[in-house]
C-alpha positions as CSV (number, residue, x, y, z in Angstrom):
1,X,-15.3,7.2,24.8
2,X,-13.5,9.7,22.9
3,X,-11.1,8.6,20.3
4,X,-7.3,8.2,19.9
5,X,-7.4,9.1,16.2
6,X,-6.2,12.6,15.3
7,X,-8.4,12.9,12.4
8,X,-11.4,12.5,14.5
9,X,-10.8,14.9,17.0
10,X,-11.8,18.9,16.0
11,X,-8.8,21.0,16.5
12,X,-9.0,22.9,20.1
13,X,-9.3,18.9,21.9
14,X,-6.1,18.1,19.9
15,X,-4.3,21.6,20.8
16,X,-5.3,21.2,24.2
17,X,-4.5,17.2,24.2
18,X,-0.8,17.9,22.5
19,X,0.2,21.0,23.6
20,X,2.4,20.1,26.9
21,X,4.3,18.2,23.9
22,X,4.0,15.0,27.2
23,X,0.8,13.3,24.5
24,X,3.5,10.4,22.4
25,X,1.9,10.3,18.3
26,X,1.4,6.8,16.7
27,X,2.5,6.6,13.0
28,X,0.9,3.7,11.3
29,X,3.2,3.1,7.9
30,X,1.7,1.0,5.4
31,X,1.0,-0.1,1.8
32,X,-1.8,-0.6,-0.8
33,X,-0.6,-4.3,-2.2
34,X,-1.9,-7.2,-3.4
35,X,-2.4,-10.0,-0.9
36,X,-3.9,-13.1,-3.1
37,X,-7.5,-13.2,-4.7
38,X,-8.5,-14.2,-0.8
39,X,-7.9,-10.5,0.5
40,X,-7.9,-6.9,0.1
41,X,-5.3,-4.5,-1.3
42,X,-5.0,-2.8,2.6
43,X,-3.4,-5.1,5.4
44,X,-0.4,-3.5,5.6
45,X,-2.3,-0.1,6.4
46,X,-5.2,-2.2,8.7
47,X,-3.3,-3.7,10.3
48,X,-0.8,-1.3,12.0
49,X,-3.6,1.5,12.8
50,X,-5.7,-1.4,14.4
51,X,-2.4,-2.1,16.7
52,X,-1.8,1.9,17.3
53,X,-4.8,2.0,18.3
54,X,-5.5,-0.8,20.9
55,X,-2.1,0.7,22.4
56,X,-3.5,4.4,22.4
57,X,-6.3,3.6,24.1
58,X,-4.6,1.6,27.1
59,X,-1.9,4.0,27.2
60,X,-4.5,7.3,27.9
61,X,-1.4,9.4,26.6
62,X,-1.1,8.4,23.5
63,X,-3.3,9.5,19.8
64,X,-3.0,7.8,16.2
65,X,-2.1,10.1,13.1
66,X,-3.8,9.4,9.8
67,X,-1.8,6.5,8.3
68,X,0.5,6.6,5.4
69,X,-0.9,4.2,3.4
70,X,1.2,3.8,0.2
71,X,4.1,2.4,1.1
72,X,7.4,1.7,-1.0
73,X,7.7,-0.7,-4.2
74,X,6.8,-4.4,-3.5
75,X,9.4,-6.7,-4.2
76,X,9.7,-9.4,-5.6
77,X,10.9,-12.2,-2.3
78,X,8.6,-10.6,0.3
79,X,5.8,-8.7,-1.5
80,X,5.3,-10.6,-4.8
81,X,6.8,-7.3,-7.1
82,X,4.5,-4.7,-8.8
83,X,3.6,-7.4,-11.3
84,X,0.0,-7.2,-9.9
85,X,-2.8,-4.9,-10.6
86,X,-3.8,-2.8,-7.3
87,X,-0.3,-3.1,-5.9
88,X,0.3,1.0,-5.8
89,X,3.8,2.0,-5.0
90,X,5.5,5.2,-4.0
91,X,9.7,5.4,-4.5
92,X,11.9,5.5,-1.5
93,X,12.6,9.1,-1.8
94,X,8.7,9.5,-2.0
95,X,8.2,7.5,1.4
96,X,11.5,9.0,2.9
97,X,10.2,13.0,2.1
98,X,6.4,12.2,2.7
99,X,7.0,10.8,6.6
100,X,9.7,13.1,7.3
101,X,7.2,16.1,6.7
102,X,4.5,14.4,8.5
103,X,7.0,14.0,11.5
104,X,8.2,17.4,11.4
105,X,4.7,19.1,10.5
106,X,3.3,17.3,14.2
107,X,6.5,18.5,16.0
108,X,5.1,22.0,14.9
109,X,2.0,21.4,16.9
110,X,4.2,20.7,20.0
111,X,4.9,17.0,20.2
112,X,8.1,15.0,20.8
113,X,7.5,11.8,20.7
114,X,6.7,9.6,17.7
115,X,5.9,6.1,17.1
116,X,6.2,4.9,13.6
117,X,4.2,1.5,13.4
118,X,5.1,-0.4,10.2
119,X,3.2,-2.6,8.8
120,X,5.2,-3.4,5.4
121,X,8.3,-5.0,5.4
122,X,9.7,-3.1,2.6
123,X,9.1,0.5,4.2
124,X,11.6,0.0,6.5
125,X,14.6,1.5,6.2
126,X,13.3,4.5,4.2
127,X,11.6,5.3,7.2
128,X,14.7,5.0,9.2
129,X,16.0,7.7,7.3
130,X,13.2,9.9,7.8
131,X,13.1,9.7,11.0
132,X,17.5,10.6,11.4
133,X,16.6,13.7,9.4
134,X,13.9,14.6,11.3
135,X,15.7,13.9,14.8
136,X,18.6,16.2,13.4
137,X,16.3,18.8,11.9
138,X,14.4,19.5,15.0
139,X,18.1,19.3,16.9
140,X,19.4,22.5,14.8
141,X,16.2,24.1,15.8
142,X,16.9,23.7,19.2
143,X,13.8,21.1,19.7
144,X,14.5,17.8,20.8
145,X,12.4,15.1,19.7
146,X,12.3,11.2,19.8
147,X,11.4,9.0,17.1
148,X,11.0,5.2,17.7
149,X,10.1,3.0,14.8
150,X,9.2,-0.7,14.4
151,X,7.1,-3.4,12.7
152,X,4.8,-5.3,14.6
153,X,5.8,-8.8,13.7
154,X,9.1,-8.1,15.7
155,X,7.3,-8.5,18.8
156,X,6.2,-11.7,18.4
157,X,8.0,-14.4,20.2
158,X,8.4,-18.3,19.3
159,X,6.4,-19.6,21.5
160,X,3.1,-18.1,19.6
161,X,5.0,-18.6,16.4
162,X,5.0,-22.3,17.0
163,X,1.0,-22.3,18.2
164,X,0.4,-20.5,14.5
165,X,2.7,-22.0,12.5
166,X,2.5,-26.3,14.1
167,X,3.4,-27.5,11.1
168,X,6.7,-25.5,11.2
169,X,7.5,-21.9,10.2
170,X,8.9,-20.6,6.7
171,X,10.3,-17.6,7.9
172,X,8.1,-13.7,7.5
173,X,9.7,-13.1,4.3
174,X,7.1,-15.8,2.8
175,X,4.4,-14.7,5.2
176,X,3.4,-12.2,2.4
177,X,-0.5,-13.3,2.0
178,X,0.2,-15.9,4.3
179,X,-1.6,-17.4,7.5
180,X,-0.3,-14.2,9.4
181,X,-2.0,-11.6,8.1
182,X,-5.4,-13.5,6.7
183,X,-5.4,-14.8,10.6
184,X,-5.3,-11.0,11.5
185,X,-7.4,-9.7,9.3
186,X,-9.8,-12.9,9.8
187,X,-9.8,-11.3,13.2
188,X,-10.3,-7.2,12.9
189,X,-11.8,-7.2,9.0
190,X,-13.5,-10.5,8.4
191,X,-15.4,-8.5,5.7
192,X,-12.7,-8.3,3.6
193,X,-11.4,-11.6,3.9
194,X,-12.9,-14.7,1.5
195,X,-11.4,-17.8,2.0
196,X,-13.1,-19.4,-0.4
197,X,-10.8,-17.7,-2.8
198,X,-7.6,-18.7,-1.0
199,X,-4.9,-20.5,-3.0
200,X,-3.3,-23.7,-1.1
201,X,0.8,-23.1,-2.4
202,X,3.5,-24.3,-1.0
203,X,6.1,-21.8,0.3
204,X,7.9,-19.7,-2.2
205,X,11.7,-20.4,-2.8
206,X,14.2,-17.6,-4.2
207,X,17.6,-17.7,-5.3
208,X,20.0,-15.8,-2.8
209,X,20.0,-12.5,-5.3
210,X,17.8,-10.1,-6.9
211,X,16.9,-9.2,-10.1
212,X,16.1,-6.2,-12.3
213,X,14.4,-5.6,-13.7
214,X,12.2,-8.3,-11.3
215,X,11.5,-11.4,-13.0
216,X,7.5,-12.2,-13.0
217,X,8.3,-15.9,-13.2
218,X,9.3,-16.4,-9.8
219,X,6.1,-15.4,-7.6
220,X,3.7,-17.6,-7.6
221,X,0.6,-16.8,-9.9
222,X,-1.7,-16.2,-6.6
223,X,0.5,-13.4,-5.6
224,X,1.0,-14.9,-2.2
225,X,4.5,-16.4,-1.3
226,X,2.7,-19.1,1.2
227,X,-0.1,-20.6,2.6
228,X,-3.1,-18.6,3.8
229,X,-5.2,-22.0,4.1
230,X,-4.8,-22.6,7.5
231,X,-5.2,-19.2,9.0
232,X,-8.0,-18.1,11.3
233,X,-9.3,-16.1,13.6
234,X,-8.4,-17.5,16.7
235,X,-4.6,-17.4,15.8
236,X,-5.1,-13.5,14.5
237,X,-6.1,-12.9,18.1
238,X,-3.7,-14.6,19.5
239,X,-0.8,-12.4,17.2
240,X,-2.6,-9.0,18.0
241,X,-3.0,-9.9,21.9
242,X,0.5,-10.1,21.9
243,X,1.7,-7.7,19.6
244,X,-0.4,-5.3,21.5
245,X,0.4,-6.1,25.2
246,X,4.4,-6.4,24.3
247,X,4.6,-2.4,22.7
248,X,1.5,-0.8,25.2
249,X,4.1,-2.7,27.8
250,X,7.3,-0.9,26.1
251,X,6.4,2.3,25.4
252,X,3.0,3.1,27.2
């Protein structure tokens, strides 16, 4: 079968594939971070390009760039901060400047329409920007192109939140190292998952403010802000089957 990704493909397939501008590119946005002594520094970047790509290859119109895979600064209530050795931020303007060219530097090649697929919380609103720019860049040169963004844990609906989370749910703010991403990466990188290493914590509390500069006190020592204890494999594939089925079913 020949792959979705960009990266893999030489470059007459991909100017042949994109050059109707009709082929829709799949942005996967991440972040090298810490995410407990159980698991490694990459989730956020894994775990978005493993989603683009399950949607690419039901769509048949559809390829994966490259992913971005530093992301913007981990903070302190959803990331655990850059206390943490490994955790390798970029600033906002960094993030904002880098996915704006990327956008813009496709567009070149003839394509329209963009899907940016975070898969860190904190990215979000940097990419927004990127993406306004670019929409009104491409306008003043008399292109029109479409830029959708979201974060896969949007698409995930109560009903499976309850089946993963029985015991009750502490929101996705605390799900930083938590059952949801060790259950998806238990499920696509079991490699680089050891739960022998997990740390059983109860869920992090925060005062309703911020900080700075952050204040290392208040994450706990694990780096995780809950619970990866009870995650598995089973309750990955159930996330990803959904996940995956909800934004093929949107925007295939």
């Amino acid at each position: 079968m020949n792959s979705v990704k960009i990266a893999e493909m030489d470059w007459v397939t991909y100017r042949d594939t994109v050059g109707q501008g009709t082929c829709k590119i799949l942005l996967p946005v991440g972040a090298i971070e810490q995410h407990g002594p159980h698991m490694s520094l990459n989730p956020d970047v894994l775990i978005p390009e493993h989603i683009a790509c399950r949607v690419a290859e039901r769509s048949g119109n559809m390829l994966v760039a490259p992913p971005i895979a530093y992301g913007y600064k981990s903070q302190v209530k959803s990331g655990g901060g850059n206390f943490f050795p490994g955790t390798t931020c970029v600033s906002g303007r960094a993030l904002e400047e880098y996915a704006y060219d990327v956008i813009l530097a496709f567009m070149a090649h003839g394509n329209r329409e963009f899907i940016v697929l975070n898969g860190h919380y904190e990215n979000s609103m940097f990419l927004v920007e990127a993406a306004d720019r670019a929409v009104k860049h491409a306008r003043l040169a008399g292109i029109e192109i479409k830029v959708v963004l979201l974060s896969y844990w949007d698409f995930i609906n109560e009903a499976t939140i309850e089946k993963v989370f029985p015991d009750g749910f502490s929101g996705w703010a605390v799900e930083h190292g938590g059952v949801l991403e060790t259950s998806i990466m238990l499920k696509i990188h079991p490699d680089l998952v050891d739960m022998s290493k997990a740390v059983d914590i109860a869920p992090a509390e925060f005062p309703p403010y911020d900080v700075f500069p952050p204040d290392p006190s208040w994450v706990p020592s694990s780096g995780t802000l809950s619970s990866p204890a009870k995650a598995t494999a089973e309750k990955g594939g159930w996330i990803l089957d959904e996940c995956i089925e909800k934004i093929s079913r949107t925007f295939g």
